[in-house]
C-alpha positions in Angstrom: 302.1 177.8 226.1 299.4 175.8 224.3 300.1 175.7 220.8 296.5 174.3 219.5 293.1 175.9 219.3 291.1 175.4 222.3 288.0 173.6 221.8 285.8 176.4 221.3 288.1 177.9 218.6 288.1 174.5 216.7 284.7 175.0 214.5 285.7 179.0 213.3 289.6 177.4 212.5 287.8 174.8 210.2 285.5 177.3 208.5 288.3 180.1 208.5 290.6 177.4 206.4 287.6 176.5 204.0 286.6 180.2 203.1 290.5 181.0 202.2 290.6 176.9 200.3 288.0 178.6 198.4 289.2 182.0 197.7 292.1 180.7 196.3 290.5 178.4 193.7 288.3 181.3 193.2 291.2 184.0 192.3 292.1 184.1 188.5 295.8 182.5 187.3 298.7 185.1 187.4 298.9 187.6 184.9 301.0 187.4 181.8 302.0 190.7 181.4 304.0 192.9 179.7 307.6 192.2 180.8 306.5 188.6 181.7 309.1 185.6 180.0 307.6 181.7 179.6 309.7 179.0 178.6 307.5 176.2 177.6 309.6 172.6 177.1 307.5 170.0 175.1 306.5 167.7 172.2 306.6 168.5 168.2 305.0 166.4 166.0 305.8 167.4 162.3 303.2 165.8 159.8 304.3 166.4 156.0 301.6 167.4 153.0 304.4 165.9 150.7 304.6 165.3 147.1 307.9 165.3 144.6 308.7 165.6 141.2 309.8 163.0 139.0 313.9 162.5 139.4 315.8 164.4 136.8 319.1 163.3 135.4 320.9 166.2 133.5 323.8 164.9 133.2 325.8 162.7 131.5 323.0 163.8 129.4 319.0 164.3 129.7 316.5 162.0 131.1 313.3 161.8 133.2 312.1 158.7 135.2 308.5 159.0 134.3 306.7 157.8 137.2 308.7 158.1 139.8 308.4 159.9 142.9 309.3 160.0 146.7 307.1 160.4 149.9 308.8 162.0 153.1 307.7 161.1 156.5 306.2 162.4 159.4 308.7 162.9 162.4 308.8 164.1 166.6 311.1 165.7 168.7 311.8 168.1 171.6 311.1 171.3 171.2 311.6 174.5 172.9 309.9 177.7 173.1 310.8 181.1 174.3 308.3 183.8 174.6 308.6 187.5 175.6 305.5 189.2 176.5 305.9 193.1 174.8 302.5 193.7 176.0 299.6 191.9 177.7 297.9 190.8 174.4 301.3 190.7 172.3 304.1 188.4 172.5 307.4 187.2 170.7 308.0 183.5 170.7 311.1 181.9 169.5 310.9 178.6 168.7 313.6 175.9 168.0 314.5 172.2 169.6 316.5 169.0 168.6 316.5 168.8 164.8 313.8 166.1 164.3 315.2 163.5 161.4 313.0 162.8 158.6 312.9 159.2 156.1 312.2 159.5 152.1 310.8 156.5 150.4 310.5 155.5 147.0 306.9 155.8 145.3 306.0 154.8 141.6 308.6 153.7 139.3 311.4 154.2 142.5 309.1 152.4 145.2 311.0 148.8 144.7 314.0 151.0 146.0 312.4 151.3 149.1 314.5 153.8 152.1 315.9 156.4 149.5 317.7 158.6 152.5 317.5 160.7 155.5 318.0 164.0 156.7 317.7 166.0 159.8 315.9 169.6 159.4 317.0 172.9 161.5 313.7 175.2 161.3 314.3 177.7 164.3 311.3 180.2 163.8 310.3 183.8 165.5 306.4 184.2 165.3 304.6 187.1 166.6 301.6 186.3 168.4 298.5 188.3 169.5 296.9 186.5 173.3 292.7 187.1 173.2 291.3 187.9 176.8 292.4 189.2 180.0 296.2 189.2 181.2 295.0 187.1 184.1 292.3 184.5 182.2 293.0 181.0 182.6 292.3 180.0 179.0 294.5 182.2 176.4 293.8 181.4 172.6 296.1 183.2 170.2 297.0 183.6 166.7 300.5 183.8 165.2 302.2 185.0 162.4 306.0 184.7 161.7 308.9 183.8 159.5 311.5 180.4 159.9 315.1 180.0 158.2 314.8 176.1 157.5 318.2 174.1 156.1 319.2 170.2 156.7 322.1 168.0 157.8 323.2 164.7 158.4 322.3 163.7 154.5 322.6 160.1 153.7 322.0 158.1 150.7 320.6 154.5 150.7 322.5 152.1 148.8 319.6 151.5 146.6 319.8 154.9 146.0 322.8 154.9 145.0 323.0 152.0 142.7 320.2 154.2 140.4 322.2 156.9 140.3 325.6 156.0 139.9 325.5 152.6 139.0 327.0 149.5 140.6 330.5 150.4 142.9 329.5 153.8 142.7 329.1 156.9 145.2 326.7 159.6 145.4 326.2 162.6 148.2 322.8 164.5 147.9 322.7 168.4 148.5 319.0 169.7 150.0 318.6 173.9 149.5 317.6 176.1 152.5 314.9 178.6 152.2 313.3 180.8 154.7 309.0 180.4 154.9 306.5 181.8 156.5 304.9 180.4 159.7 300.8 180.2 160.3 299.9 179.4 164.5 296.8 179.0 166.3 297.1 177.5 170.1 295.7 178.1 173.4 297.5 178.2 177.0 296.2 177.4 180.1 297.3 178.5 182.9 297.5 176.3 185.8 298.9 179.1 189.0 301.1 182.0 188.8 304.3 180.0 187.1 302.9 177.0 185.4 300.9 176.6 182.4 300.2 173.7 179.5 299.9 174.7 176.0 299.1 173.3 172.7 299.5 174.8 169.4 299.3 174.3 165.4 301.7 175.8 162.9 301.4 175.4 159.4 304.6 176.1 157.0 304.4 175.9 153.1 307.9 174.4 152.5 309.7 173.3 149.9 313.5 172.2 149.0 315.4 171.3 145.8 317.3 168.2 145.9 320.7 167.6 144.1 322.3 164.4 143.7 325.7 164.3 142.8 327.2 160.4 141.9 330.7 159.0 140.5 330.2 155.6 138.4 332.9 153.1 139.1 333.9 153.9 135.8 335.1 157.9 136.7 332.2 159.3 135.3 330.4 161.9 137.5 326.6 161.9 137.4 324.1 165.0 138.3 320.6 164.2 139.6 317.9 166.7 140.4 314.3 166.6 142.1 311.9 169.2 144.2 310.3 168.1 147.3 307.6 169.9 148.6 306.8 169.0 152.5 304.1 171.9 153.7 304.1 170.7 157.6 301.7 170.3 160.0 303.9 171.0 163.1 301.4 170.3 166.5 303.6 171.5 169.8 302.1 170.2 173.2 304.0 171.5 176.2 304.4 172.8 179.6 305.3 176.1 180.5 306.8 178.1 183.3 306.9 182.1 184.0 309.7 183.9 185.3 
């Protein structure tokens, strides 16, 4: 049996192939609809509004370093994102990652210190979102509204640090509060065919934590430091999603 077109069929194959090419470029991106789950796997890039108060020492006694001040870094890391469609315009997404690590430098009267510390952040976050357009669009903007629970670990002191507040041959530890915050989004999705899709989004977060500086002086004598950080981030997410 011959397996090919014959000759004469050769021209409507070639034509029959390029009207379905083009229906399928043609047909709109799969619907996310109610009941639909994306995981999108991608790239955060936390950009701190920062600003501090001037270090406090309240005890032994009662002082303020006039002038000085600290300035936190921006940082990047993996993040992940899960997001349950409840509808075809409204979706849960939670959002979480590796716990991106972040450097505090001196500024004023502390800058000659330099690296003060680090820290890594945990900021897992639940935002409700509302998706514009059709279920099936291409392009999906949305807008997001949500709450994260944001505490830190790994806290280490620089030795400069240390020297300030607890004096030559001494030892400090630094304790950073937790808070919950709200979350602001914006983004847009684009979906690529019926599982895959790229997204980008922007989150704001007005954020801030109270520092606590505990020292021992060679000597025996405990020390108590105490500053407020305020970081407000500017977290960007670029990823790339997939529907199941």
């Amino acid at each position: 049996m011959n397996r090919f077109p014959s000759p004469r069929m050769v021209p409507r194959f070639v034509a029959f192939s390029f009207l379905s090419a083009l229906t399928a470029l043609s047909l709109p991106a799969a619907a996310q609809t109610a009941g639909s789950n994306v995981v999108n796997i991608g790239w955060f890039h936390l950009y701190t509004d920062d600003s501090s108060q001037p270090l406090r020492q309240t005890s032994p006694g009662s002082t303020t370093f006039a002038g000085s001040g600290a300035t936190v870094s921006s940082a990047d890391t993996l993040g992940i994102a899960y997001t349950r469609f409840v509808t075809d315009n409204f979706a849960v997404t939670l959002d979480a990652g590796i716990p991106p690590k972040f450097k505090l430098d001196g500024e004023g009267t502390l800058g000659p210190a330099g690296r003060l510390g680090t820290a890594k952040q945990w900021s897992p976050a639940i935002v409700a979102k509302w998706f514009f357009g059709e279920a099936d669009a291409k392009w999906r903007p949305f807008i997001g509204l949500g709450v994260t629970h944001v505490w830190y670990s790994d806290v280490k002191l620089s030795p400069s640090l240390v020297g300030i507040v607890a004096g030559p041959g001494g030892s400090a530890h630094a304790n950073l509060s937790s808070s919950w915050a709200p979350v602001a989004n914006v983004g847009v999705r684009y979906n690529l065919d019926e599982k895959w899709s790229i997204g980008f989004s922007l989150s704001y977060i007005p954020l801030d934590t109270d520092a606590e500086i505990l020292g021992r002086t060679a000597g025996g004598t405990n020390t108590r430091h105490v500053t407020n950080l305020t970081l407000d981030p500017y977290v960007s997410f670029l990823s790339v999603g997939y529907k199941f």
